[in-house]
C-alpha positions as CSV (number, residue, x, y, z in Angstrom):
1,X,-7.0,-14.9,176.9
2,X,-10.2,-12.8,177.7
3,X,-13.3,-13.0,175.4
4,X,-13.8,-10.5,172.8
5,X,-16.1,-7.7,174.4
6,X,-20.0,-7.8,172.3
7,X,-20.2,-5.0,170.5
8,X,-22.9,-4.0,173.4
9,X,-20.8,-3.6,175.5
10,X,-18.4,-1.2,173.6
11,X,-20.9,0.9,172.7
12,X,-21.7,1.0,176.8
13,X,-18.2,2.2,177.2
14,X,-17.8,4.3,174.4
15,X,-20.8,6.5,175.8
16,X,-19.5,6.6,179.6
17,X,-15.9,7.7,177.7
18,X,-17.2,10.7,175.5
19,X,-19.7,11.4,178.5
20,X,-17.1,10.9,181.6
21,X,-20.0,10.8,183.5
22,X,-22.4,7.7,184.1
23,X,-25.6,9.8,184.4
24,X,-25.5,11.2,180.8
25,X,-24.1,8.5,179.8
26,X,-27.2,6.3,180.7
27,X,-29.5,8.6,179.6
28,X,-27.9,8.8,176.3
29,X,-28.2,4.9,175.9
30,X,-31.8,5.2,177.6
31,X,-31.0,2.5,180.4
32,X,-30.5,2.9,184.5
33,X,-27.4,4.6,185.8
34,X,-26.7,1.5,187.9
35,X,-27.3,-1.3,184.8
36,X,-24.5,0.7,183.1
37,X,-22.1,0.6,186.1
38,X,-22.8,-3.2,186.1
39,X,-22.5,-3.4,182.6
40,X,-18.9,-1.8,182.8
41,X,-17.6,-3.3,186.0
42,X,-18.4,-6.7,183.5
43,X,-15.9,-5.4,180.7
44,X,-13.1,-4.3,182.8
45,X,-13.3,-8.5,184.8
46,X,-13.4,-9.9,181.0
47,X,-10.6,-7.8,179.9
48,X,-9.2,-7.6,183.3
49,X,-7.9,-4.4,183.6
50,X,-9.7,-1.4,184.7
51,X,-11.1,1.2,181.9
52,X,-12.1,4.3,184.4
53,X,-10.9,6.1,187.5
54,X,-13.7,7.3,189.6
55,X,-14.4,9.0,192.2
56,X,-17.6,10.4,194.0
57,X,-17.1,13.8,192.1
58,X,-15.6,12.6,189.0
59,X,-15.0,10.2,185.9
60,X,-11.7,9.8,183.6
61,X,-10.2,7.4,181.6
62,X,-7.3,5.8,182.0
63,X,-4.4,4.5,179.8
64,X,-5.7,1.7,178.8
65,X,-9.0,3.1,178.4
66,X,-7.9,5.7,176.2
67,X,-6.6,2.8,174.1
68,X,-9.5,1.2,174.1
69,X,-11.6,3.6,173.3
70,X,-9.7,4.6,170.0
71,X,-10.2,0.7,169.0
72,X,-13.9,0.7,170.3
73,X,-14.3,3.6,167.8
74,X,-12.7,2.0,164.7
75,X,-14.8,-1.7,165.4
76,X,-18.1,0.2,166.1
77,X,-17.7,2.3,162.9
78,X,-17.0,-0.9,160.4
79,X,-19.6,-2.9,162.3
80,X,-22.5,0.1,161.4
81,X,-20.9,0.2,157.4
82,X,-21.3,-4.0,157.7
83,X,-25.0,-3.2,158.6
84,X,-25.5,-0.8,156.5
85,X,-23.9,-2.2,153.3
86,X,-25.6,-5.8,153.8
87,X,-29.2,-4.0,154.5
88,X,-28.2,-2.1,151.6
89,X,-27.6,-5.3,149.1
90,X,-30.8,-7.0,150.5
91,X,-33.2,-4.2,149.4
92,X,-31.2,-3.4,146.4
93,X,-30.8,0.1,145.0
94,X,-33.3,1.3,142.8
95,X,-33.1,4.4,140.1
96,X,-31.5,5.1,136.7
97,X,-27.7,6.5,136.2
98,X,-27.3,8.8,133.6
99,X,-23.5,8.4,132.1
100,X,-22.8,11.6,129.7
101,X,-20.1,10.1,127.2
102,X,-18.5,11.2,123.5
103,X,-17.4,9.1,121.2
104,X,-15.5,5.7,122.6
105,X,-16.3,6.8,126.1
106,X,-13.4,5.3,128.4
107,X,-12.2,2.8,125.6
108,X,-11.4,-0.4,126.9
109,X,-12.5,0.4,130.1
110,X,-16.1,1.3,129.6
111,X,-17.8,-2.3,129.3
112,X,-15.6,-3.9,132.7
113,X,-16.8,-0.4,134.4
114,X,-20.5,-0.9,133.6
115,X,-20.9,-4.7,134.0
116,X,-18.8,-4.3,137.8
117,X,-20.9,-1.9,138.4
118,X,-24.1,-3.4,137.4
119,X,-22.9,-6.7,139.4
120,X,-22.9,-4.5,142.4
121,X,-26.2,-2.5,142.0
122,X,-28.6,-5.0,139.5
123,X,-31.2,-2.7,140.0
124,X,-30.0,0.2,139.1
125,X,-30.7,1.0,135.6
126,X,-27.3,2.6,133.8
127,X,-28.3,4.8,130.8
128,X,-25.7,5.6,128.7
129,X,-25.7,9.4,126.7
130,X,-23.9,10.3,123.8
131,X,-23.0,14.0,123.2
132,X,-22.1,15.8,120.2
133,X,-18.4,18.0,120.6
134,X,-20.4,21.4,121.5
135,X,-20.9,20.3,125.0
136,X,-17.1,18.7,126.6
137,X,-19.5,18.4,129.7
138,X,-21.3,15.6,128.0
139,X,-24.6,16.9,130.0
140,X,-23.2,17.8,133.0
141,X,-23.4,21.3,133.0
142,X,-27.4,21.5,132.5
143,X,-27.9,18.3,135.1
144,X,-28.8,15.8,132.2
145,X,-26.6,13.6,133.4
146,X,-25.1,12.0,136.9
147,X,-21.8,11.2,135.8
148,X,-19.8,11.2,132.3
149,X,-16.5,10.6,130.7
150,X,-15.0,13.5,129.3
151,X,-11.9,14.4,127.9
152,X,-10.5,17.7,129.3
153,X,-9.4,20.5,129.2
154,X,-12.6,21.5,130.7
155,X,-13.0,24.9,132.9
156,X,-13.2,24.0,136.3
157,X,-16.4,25.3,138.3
158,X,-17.1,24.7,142.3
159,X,-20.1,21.9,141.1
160,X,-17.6,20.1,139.2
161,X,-15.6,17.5,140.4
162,X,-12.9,15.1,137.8
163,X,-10.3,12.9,138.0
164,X,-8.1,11.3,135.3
165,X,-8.6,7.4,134.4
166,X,-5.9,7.2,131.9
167,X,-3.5,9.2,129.5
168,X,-2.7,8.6,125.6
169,X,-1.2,10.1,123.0
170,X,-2.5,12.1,120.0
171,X,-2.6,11.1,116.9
172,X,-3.0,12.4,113.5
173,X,-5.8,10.9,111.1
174,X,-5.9,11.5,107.5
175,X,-7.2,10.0,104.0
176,X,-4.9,7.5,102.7
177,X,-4.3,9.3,99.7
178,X,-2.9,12.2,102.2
179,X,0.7,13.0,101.0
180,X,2.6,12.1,104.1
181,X,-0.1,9.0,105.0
182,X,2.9,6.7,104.3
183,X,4.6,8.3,107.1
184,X,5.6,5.7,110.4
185,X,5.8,9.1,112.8
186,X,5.0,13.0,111.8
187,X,5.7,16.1,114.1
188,X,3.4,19.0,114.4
189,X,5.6,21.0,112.5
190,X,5.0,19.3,109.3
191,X,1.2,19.9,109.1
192,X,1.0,23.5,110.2
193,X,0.1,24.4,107.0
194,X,-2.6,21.9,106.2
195,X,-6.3,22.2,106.4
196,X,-7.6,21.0,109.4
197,X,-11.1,19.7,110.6
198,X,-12.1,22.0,113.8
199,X,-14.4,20.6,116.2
200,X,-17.8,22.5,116.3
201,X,-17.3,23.4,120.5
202,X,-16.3,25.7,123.1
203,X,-12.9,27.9,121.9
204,X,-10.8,26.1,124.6
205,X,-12.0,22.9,123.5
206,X,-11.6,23.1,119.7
207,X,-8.3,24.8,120.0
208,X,-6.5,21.9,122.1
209,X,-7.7,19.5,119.8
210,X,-6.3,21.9,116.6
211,X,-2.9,22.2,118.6
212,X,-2.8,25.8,118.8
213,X,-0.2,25.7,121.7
214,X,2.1,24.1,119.2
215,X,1.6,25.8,116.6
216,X,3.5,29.3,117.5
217,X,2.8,31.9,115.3
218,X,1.0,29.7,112.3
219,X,-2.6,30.4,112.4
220,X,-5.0,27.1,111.6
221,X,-5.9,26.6,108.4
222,X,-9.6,25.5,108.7
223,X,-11.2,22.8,106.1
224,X,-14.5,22.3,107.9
225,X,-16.0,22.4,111.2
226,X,-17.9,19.0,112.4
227,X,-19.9,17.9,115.5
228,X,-19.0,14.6,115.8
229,X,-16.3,11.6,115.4
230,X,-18.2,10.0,112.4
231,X,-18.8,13.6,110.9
232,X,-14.9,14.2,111.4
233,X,-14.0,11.3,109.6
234,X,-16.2,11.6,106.6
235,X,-14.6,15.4,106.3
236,X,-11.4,13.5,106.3
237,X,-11.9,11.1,103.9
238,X,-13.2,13.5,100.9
239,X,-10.2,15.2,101.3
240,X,-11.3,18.7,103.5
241,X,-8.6,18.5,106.1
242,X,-7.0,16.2,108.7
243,X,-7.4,16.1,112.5
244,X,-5.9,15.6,115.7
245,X,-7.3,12.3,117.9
246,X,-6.6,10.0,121.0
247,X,-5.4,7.3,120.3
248,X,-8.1,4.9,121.3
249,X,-10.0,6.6,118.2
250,X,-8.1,4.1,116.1
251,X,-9.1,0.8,117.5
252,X,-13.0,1.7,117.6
253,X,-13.2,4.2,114.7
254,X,-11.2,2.9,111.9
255,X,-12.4,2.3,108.7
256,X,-10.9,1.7,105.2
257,X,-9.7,5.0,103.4
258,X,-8.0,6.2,107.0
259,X,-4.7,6.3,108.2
260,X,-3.5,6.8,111.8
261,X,0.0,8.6,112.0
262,X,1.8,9.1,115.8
263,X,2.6,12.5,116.0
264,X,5.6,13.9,117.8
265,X,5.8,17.2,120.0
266,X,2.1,16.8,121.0
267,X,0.8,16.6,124.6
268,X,-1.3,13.3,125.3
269,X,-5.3,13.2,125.9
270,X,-6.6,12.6,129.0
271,X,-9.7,10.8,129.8
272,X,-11.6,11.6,133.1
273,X,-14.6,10.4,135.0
274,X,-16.8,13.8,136.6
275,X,-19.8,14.3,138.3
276,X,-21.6,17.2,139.9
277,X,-20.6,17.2,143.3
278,X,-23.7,19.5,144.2
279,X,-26.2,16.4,143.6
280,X,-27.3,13.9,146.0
281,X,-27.1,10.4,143.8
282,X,-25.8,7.6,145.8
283,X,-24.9,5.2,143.0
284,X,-22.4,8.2,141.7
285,X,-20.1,7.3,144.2
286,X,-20.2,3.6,143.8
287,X,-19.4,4.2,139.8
288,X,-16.9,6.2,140.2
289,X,-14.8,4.6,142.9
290,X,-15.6,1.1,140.2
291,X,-14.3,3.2,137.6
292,X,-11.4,4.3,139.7
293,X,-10.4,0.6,140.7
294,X,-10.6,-0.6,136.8
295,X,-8.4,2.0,135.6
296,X,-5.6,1.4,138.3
297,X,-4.9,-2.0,135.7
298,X,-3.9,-0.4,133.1
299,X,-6.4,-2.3,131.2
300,X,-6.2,0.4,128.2
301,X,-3.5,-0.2,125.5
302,X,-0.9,1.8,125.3
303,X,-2.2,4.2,128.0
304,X,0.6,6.9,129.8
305,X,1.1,7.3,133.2
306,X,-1.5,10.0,134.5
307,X,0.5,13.3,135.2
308,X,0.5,14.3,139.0
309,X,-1.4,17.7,139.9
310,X,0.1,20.8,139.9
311,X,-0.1,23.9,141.3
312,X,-1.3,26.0,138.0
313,X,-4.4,28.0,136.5
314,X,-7.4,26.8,136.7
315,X,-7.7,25.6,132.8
316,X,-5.0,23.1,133.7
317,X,-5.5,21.2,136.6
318,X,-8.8,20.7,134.5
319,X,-6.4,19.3,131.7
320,X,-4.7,17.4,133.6
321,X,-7.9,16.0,135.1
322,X,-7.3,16.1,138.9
């Protein structure tokens, strides 16, 4: 069996190939023209085989070569990431990440996102950002933040890039004391003419979370207008309207006086990770392809299977998240 060629040596090789001719070739690399030739006549008698034709006016590859070179080109590139990522680790990454979030964030997912993410870059500091409902951006939009969790729809723009983590349903929240609290499942239908907290944000925004699409031609009857989950909840519970929530709300949110009813005929939430895609901030990436890896394992209860892009309007691929 012949040796495995140094890594040298490829890159000698690779140079001659993309070059076909031994003069450039050398000066590309910055040795002698003849040191190269010896260098290659050395890997073709290890490999035994012969990488080049040549002749006085000319330089070309042959079969083999042509193989080889596709191979050299693969090796050399995840030998320069092995460099790069271990002179990368031994300096450490330094900054602070801004993460723009509302209310329970990514649910379950949110603490195994930050610690895998913090065992990967200790020295990055990770700043989490709460946002009140007027901004779905959750500090995007102005730059405040690097990355966020948000829960579309959101209006797609060219510095905005999102993709979906997970899918759950909606639910409806109401006092206990609500006359169809006792209820194990509801449908839209049967609260179209309730009063309804609206969240204080964008028209789009509010209007997914007060089911409009489902309610045909019933208008919503409003009971107040809050700018938060807490402030939603204390509407709720002196009796000014009920709401419309994902379902993770329940497991971080619930408190005595509520009651948490499945609600039938209602499209599920979506929760996304974005970032600005206009901003140079390394450790972006690295969160979002952790947050990516954590939410492939379905470690959120009773999460749906994200729907698959479609071609449609702008507004919803941004529901949709993709």
């Amino acid at each position: 069996m012949p040796d495995t060629p140094e890594l040298r040596s490829l890159r000698y090789f690779v140079a001659v190939a993309e070059e076909l001719h031994f003069g450039r070739a050398a000066a590309r690399l910055h040795i002698s023209q003849p040191s190269l030739s010896v260098q290659i006549r050395k890997l073709e008698h290890s490999l035994g085989v012969r990488l080049f034709e040549r002749t006085s006016r000319h330089v070309e590859l042959t079969v083999v070569g042509t193989v080889l070179l596709e191979e050299a080109h693969r090796l050399l590139t995840g030998a320069d990431r092995l460099v790069a990522a271990t002179r990368e680790a031994s300096r450490g990454v330094h900054g602070t990440l801004v993460v723009g979030f509302q209310g329970n964030a990514a649910a379950e997912l949110t603490p195994k996102i930050l610690t895998a993410f913090q065992t990967r870059h200790p020295r990055v500091q990770v700043e989490m950002r709460s946002h009140d409902f007027a901004d779905p951006y959750v500090g995007l939009a102005t730059g405040s933040v690097d990355v966020a969790f948000v829960r579309p729809p959101l209006l797609v723009h060219d510095w905005l890039s999102i993709e979906t983590l997970f899918v759950e349903p909606r639910l409806l929240v109401t006092s206990t004391d609500f006359p169809l609290a006792s209820r194990r499942r509801i449908s839209v239908e049967e609260v179209l003419d309730k009063a309804f907290v609206a969240r204080r944000a964008p028209e789009y925004w509010r209007d997914f979370w007060l089911a409009t699409d489902a309610r045909g031609p019933h208008t919503v009857k409003l009971g107040a207008e809050v700018g938060s989950v807490d402030e939603c909840f204390e509407a709720i519970l002196s009796g000014r309207g009920v709401a419309f929530t994902q379902a993770s709300t329940q497991r971080f949110y619930d408190r005595p006086g509520l009651t948490f009813i499945p609600v039938e005929g209602l499209p599920p939430s979506s929760l996304a990770i974005a970032w600005r895609n206009d901003m140079d901030a390394p450790p972006v990436n690295d969160f979002v392809e952790t947050a990516r890896m954590l939410a492939a394992l379905d470690l959120v209860p009773g999460a749906l299977t994200p729907p698959q892009p479609t071609a449609a309007a702008p507004l919803a691929l941004a529901v949709v998240g993709q």
